[in-house]
Each structure stands twice: as structure tokens, then as C-alpha cells.
N, C-alpha and C positions, 0 to 999 in steps of 0.2 A: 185648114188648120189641122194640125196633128193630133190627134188624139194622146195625150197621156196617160199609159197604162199603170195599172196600181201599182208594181212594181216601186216602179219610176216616180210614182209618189210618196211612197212609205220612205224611199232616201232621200226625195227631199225637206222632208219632213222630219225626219233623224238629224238630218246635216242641221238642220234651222233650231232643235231642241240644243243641237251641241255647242252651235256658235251661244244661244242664249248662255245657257250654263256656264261659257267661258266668260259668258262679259258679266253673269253674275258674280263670279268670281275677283274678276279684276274691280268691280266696284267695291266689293265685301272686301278687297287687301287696300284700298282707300280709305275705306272708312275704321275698321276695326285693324288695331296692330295684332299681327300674329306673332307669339310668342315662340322663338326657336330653340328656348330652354325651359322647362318646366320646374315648378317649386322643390318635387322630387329629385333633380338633377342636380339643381340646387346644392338643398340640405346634402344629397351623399358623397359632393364633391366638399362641401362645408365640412363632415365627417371625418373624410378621408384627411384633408390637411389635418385634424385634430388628432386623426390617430397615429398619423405619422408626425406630427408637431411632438405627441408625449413619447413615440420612439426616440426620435430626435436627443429632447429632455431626460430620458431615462440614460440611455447612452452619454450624455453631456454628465451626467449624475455620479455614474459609474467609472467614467474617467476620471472625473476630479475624483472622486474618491482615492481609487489608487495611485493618482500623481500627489494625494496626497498623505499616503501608506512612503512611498516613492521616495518623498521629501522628508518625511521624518525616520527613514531607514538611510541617507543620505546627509543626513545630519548627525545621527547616528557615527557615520564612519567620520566623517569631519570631526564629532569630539573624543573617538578612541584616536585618530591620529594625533590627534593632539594628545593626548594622555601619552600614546606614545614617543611622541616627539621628545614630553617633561622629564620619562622614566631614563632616556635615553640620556636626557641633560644630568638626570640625577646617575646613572652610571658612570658615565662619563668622570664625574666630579668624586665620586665614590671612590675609581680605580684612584684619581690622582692622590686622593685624599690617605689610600693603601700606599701608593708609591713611597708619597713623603712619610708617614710610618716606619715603612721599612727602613730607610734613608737614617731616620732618628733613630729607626731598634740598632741596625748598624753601626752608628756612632756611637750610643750607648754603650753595646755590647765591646764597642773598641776602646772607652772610655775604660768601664770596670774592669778589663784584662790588663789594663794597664795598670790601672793603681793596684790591684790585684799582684800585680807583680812584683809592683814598689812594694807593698806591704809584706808581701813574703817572702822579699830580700832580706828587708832589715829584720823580720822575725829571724831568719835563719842564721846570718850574721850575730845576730842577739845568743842564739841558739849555740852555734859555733864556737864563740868566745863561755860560755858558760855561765853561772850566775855569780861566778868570780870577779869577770868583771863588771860585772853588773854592779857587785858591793862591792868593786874598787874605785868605780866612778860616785857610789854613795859614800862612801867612805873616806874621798878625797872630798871629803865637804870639810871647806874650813872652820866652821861652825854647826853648830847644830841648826840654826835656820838658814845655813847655806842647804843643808842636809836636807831640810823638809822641802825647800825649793826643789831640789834636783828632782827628790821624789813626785815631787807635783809636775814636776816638768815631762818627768817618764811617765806619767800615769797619763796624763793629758795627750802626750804623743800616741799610747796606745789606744785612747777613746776615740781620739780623733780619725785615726787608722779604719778604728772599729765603724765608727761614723759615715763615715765617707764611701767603706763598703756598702754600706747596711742601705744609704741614701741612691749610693750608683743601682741597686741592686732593685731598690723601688722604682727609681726611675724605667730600670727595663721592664720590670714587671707589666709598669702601667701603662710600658709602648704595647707591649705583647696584645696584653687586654684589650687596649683600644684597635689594633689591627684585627684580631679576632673578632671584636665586635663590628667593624666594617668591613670584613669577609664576611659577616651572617648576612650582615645588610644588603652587601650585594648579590648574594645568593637572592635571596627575598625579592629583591628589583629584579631581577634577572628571570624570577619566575613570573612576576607580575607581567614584566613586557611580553614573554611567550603565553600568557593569557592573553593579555591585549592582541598581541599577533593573531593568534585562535580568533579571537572575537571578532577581529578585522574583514578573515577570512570567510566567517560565516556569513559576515553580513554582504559581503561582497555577491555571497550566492544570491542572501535572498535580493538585494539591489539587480543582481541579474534579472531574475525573477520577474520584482516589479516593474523592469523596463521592458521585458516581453509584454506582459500583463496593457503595460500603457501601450506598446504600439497598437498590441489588437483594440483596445477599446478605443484608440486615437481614428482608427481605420474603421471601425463600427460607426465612432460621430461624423467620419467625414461620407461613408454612405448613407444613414439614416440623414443627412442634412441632402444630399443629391435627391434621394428620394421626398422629403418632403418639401423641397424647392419646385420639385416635376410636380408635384402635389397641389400645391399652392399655385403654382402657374397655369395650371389643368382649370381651377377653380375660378382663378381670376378671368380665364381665355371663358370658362360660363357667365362670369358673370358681366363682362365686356357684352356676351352675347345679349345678355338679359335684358341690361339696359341699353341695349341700342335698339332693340325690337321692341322697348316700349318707347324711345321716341321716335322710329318710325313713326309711329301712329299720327291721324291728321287730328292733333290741335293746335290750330293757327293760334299762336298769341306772339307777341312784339316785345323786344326787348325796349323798354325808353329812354333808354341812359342812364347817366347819375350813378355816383355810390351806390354800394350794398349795404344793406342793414347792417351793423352787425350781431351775429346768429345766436347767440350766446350774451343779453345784457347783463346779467349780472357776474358775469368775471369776461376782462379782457387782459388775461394772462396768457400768452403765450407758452408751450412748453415745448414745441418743438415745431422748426419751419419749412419752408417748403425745399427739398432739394435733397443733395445728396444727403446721410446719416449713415451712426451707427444705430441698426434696427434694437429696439430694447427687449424684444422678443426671440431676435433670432439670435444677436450679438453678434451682426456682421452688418458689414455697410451695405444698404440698400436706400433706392429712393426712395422719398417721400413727397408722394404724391398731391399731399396739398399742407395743412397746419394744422396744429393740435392745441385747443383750447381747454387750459386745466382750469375743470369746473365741478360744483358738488352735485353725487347723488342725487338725480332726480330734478334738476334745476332746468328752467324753460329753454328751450330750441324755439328760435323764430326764422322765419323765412325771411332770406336776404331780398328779395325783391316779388314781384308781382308774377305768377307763373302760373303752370299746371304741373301736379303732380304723376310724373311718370313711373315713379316704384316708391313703394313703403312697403318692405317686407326683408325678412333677412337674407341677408346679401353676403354669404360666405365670410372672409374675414374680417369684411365690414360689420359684423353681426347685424343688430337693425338696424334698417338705412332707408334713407328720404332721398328720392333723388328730383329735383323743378327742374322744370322745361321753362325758361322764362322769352324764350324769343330768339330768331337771328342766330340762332347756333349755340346759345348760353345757357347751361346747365347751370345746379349746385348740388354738392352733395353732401348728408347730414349724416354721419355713421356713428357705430357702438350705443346706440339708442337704449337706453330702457325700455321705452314706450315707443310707441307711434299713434300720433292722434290724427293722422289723416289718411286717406285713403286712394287709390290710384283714379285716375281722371277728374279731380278736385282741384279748382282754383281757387288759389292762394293769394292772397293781399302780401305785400312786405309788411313784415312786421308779426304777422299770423303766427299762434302755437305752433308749431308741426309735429315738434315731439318730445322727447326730455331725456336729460344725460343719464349716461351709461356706462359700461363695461363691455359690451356683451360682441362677442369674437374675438380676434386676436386682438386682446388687449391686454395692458398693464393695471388699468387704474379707470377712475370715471372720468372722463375727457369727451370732447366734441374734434372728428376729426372732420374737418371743411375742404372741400374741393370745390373749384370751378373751370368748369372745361369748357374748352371753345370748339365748336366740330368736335368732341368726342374727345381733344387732347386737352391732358391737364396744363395750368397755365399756376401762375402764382397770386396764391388768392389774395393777395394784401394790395394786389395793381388796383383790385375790383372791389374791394372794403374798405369803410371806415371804422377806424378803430377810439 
């Protein structure tokens, strides 16, 4: 038999520490789950979605604001157009209202040249004949109260003469007047609409203005929304990580069938359910991953059926979150926690505290949002609850 030199000892001796080592190793990833994302990783991906969630917000903030600068500088030109529109109606009306003035000072002015004429025919004629005959036509009075007649009759013709100027001569007066005063008037309109124009004008700038102003902050929400979607997907690909490396871990327990508790006894109100939405945080359609149980500050979280708890710790935009291992591939998950009253490798009864309602992550409001996943995909938790 050969002798084995030390050498040739020392590596086999090396070799046999290393296979140990290896199979300590491989028993140690059976028994204890290793974690492939740390608490640290966690919270600063938890962080990151919130400081780009308030960019997001700030930018969403900023544009409404100047779409709504935008809309009352656009309302704005909507009620001087109309103003202009009225001034225009009233010009319009104005000129006719000159026209037919003229049309009557015209007629007027053609009226009084006429009797004007008449009148200082017969003066002239009267004039012509002299006041001879004047006291021959009085004096061929057959009587004396033929006599005062006649005079009555000449004096009356003369008033009447007098009259009739005196009245035609009013009446033009009052066309003049009244066309002069709707020639101020439409001076006056005339100026008001070329203010209105000005006015129009300016605003037109600043509406320019505010629709540059909105594209850039339109284009600012739609990058701070790209970024904090890469943000929040970053977060959630953690926290996928997280909890799948705590149910790695070996704790054998059995799903037994039956209904699920439901998680939440004291409210079964539903506020939002399992499937497509509009997200009330981001204001864009996104899935919902399981259902939203609206419930008051602080009110008990029970465990939907008999399990082991594989996380209670916050969970990015789950804020604190429960997640049971109950058997056979079937999770549940308890988010936006106030509290958490239990702790990781803890078996749970159905029916058990776990935790109590909250806000806390992306949330609106105190609510319980319920998941249950089969192999890791969500499913619709209402198949698997009673309610």
C-alpha cells in the first residue's frame, strides 16, 4: 500500500472542509429564508416614489394653476368679444338711426323753403300792390263788421304765415340737435370699440403667453409622471422581491379550504374593487390589485384564515403591510396599516388581531387594501371571502 504523503493529505482535507461548508450552506438556504432586499432598500425605494410622487403633484399643481390663469384670460376675450360684438350692434343702429335724421332734416329743410317761399310771395305781392290796396280791400267792407272781419281775416293769415315758419323752423332745429347728438354718440361708440379692440389685442398676447406657459408645465407633468411610474415600478419589482424571499422560507402549513374570514369586521364596505381603475392618487387608470375596505382610524385587521406570517413591516406603497402564508400557494395581504401587532414567523389563527387600519403610504384615506394571491399572482379577493 502506498503511502500518502502530507501533501496529498492537506488537499484532501481542504477538499472535505469545502464540500462540508457547501452542504452547510445548502441546509442553512432550507431552513432560514434569505432576504434578497433589505429594510434599507426598502424605505429608500419607498422615499424615492414619494419624492417623485410630490414632483409629480407639484408639477400637476403648477399646471392647473396656469390652465387656470389660461381660462380666466380666455374668458376674458370671450366677454370683450361680446362687448364687441353689442358696440358694433349699437353702431350699426346708431349710423341708421343718423341716416334717417338726415333723410327728415332733408325733408324738413325742403319743407320750410317751401312755405318760406309761399310766404314771401304773398308778402311781396302785399308789398307790390302797396297799403292802398290793402285799405281798398278794407275799405270795400260793406259794413263795419264786414270791416273788422276782413281785418281778422288778414291779421290771422299773417300769424298763421308767422306760425307755420316759426314751427317748420323748430322742427329743423330739433332734427339738427338730435343728429348732432347721435354723431357724439357714435363718436363715443366708436372710441369705446377701438378700446375694446386694444383690450382684445392685449389679451390675445397674454393668452399666448399662457398657452406656452401650459405646454411647458403640461410636458413637465408628463415627465415627472414617467419618472415617478419608473419610481414606483422600481419599488414595487423590491418589494415583489421581498416578499417572495420571505415565502421562500420552509414553513410547511396547509391551506384547508372554506371561506376567508372577512379582514375587517366591523365595516364591509367596499370602496374600490378588484381590476382595472382610475388610480385616486395618480389620476390615471391603473390596476387594482386586490379591494379596498373603507374603514375608521384604528379599527381591527383579522386574519382571513389559519397561516404564517411572512412580512409585517412597511412595504413601500403599501405602507405597513401583513402578508400570511396560509398553505398550497395562498397568501393574503393586509396594507396601509396603522399598527402591526404581529411579527414575521408567527402563526396565526383565522380570526386573529394582525393589525389595524390606516393611511399610511400611497394612500387617500383610512382603508384596508386586501389581496390574495395564488403562486405569487393576484387573484380576486371576493372568490375567496365572505362578506
Amino acid at each position: 500500500m502506498k503511502k500518502v504523503n502530507k501533501a496529498e493529505r492537506m488537499r484532501r482535507i481542504f477538499a472535505m472542509v469545502c464540500a462540508l461548508m457547501v452542504a452547510v450552506a445548502l441546509v442553512a438556504s432550507l431552513v432560514v429564508p434569505v432576504l434578497a432586499v433589505s429594510q434599507q432598500q426598502l424605505d429608500d425605494a419607498k422615499q424615492k416614489t414619494e419624492d417623485t410622487k410630490k414632483d409629480l403633484e407639484n408639477a400637476e399643481a403648477k399646471h392647473k394653476a396656469i390652465l387656470d390663469e389660461f381660462n380666466a384670460v380666455d374668458k376674458q376675450i370671450s366677454d370683450t368679444e361680446a362687448e364687441i360684438e353689442q358696440i358694433e350692434s349699437q353702431i350699426t343702429q346708431t349710423e341708421n338711426d343718423i341716416i334717417l335724421k338726415q333723410e327728415e332734416l332733408v325733408k324738413a329743410e325742403e319743407d320750410y323753403e317751401l312755405y318760406k317761399g309761399l310766404f314771401l310771395s304773398r308778402a311781396r305781392v302785399m308789398y307790390e300792390n302797396s297799403d292802398l290796396k290793402y285799405l281798398e280791400i278794407l275799405f270795400g267792407a260793406k259794413n263795419f263788421s264786414d270791416f273788422l272781419s276782413k281785418v281778422e281775416m288778414i291779421s290771422q293769415l299773417m300769424e298763421y304765415d308767422r306760425s307755420i315758419l316759426n314751427k317748420l323752423n323748430e322742427t329743423k332745429t330739433s332734427i339738427e340737435n338730435a343728429k348732432k347728438e347721435l354723431e357724439d354718440i357714435l363718436v363715443r361708440q366708436e372710441d369705446y370699440r377701438a378700446s375694446l379692440e386694444d383690450k382684445r389685442g392685449s389679451l390675445d398676447v397674454i393668452l399666448a403667453e399662457k398657452q406656452k406657459l401650459l405646454d411647458e408645465t403640461w410636458a413637465d407633468v408628463e415627465r415627472y409622471k414617467v419618472i415617478h411610474e419608473a419610481a414606483e415600478r422600481e419599488e414595487q419589482k423590491l418589494i415583489d422581491q421581498n416578499r417572495s424571499s420571505f415565502q421562500s422560507g420552509a414553513n410547511p402549513v396547509k391551506y384547508t379550504g372554506g371561506k376567508f374570514a372577512w379582514p375587517v369586521p366591523a365595516s364591509h364596505r367596499i370602496t374600490s374593487y378588484y381590476g382595472m381603475r382610475n388610480h385616486p392618487v395618480y389620476k390615471t387608470p391603473k390596476f387594482h390589485s386586490g379591494i379596498d375596505i373603507g374603514a375608521g382610524y384604528g379599527l381591527e385587521i383579522r386574519a382571513a384564515a389559519d397561516g404564517v406570517v411572512t412580512l409585517a413591516a412597511t412595504n413601500g406603497g403599501y405602507g405597513k403591510c401583513v402578508v400570511i402564508n396560509h398553505g398550497s400557494g395562498i397568501t393574503t395581504l393586509y396594507a396601509h396599516c396603522s399598527s402591526i401587532n404581529v411579527s414575521v414567523g408567527e402563526k396565526v389563527s383565522k380570526g386573529q388581531l394582525i393589525a389595524k387600519v390606516g393611511s399610511t403610504g400611497v394612500s387617500t384615506g383610512p382603508h384596508l387594501h386586501f389581496e390574495v394571491r395564488i403562486n405569487g399572482t393576484t387573484t380576486d379577493p371576493l372568490k375567496y371571502v365572505s362578506n
